[in-house]
C-alpha positions in Angstrom: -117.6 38.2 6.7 -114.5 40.1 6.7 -111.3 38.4 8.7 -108.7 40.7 10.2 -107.3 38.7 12.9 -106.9 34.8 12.7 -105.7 31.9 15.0 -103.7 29.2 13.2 -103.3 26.3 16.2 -100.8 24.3 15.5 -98.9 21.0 17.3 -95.8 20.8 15.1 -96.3 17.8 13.1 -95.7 16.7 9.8 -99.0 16.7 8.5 -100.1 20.2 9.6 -98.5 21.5 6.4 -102.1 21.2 5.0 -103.1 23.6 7.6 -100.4 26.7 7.1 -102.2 26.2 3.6 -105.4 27.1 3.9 -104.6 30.1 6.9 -102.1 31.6 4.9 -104.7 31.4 1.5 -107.0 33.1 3.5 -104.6 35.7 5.3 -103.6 37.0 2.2 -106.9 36.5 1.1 -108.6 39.2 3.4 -105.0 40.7 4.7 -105.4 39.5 7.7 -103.0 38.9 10.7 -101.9 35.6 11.8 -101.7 34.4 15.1 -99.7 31.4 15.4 -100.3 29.3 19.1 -98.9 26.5 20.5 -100.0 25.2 23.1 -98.0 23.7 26.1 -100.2 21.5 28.0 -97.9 20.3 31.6 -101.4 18.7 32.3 -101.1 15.7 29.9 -97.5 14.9 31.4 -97.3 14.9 34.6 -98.6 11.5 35.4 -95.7 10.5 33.2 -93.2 12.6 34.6 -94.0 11.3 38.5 -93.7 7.5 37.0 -90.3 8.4 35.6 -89.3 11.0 38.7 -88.0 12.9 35.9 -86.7 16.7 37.0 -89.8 18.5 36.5 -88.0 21.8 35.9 -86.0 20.4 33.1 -88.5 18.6 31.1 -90.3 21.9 31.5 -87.9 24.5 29.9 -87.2 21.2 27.3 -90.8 21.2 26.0 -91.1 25.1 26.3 -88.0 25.5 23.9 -89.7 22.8 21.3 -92.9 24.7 21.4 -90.8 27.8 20.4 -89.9 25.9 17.9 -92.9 24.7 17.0 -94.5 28.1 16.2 -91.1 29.5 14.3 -91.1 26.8 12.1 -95.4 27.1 12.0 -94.3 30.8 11.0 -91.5 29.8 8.6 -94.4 27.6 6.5 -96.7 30.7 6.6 -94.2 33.4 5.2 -93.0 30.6 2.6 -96.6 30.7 1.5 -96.7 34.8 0.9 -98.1 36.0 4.4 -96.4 39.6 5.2 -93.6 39.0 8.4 -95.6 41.6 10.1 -98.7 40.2 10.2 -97.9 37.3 11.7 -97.7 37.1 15.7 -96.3 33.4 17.4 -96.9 32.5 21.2 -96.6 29.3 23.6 -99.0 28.9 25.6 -99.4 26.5 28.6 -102.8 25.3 29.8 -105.4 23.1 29.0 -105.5 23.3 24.5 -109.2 24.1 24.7 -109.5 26.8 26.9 -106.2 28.6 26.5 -107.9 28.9 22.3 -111.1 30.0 23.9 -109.6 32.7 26.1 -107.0 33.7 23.6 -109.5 34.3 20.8 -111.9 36.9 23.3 -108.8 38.8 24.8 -107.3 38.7 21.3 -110.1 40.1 19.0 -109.6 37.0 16.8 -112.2 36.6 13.9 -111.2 33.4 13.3 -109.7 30.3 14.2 -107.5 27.6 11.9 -107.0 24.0 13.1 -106.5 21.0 12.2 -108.0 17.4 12.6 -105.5 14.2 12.2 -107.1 11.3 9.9 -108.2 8.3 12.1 -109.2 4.8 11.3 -112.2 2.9 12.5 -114.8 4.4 14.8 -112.4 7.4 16.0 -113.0 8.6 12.4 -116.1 9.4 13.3 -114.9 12.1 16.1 -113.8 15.2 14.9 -110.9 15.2 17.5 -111.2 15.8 21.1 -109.3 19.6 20.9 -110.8 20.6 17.4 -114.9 19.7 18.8 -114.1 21.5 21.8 -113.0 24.6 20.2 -116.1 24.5 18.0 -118.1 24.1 20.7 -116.2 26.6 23.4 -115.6 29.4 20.6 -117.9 32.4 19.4 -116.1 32.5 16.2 -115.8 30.6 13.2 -113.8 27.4 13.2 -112.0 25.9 10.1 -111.1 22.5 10.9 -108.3 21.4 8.5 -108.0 17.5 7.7 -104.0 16.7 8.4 -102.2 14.7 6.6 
């Protein structure tokens, strides 16, 4: 199997340094591209934002500017680790997590995708994580689930 294009997902924490490691091993690995995507998902905080009659607008462009964020700093850890500058492509996305990788890796050609799983304790450790088992399940191509942390 030969990788050209891959998806590194990533959601800016700490322990997703783990993760920029093994996509930028195998980037350089098989010269591929790298794809960095963050997702912005306005679902999972609007409840919140109603409750708090917070200025949807500005909580908005507040979150879009840390997701930029997120994926330059995603990008920074990737170059640091020898990936080419031009094979290496950031976006923010805003949807539902799941589908917004699922759509992305069709209209993007992508061979394959790079996430990662956060450690639980108790009987969540049995659950790969609700995101991660849904793009292995939603996705035609190869998933490498990445234990954070």
């Amino acid at each position: 199997m030969e990788y050209k294009r891959i998806l590194l997902g990533t959601d800016g924490s700490e322990p997703m340094e783990a993760v920029y490691e093994h996509c930028a091993y195998l980037a350089r690995l098989t010269h591929a591209t790298v794809d960095i995507v963050y997702i912005l998902d306005m679902d999972g905080v609007q409840p919140e934002l109603a409750v708090l009659e917070a200025d949807t607008e500005n909580v908005y462009n507040d979150l879009l500017a840390a997701g930029e964020k997120i994926v330059e700093n995603a990008k920074r850890a990737v170059l640091s680790r020898g990936v080419d500058e031009k094979a290496i492509t950031v976006a923010v996305l805003e949807g539902n997590p799941w589908d917004e990788i699922h759509t992305y890796v069709k209209r993007q050609a992508i061979d394959l995708v790079v996430i990662g799983k956060h450690r639980r304790k108790g009987v969540s450790r049995f659950h790969i994580g609700s995101v991660a088992e849904r793009v292995i399940r939603g996705t035609e191509v190869p998933v490498l689930v990445v234990r954070a942390g």
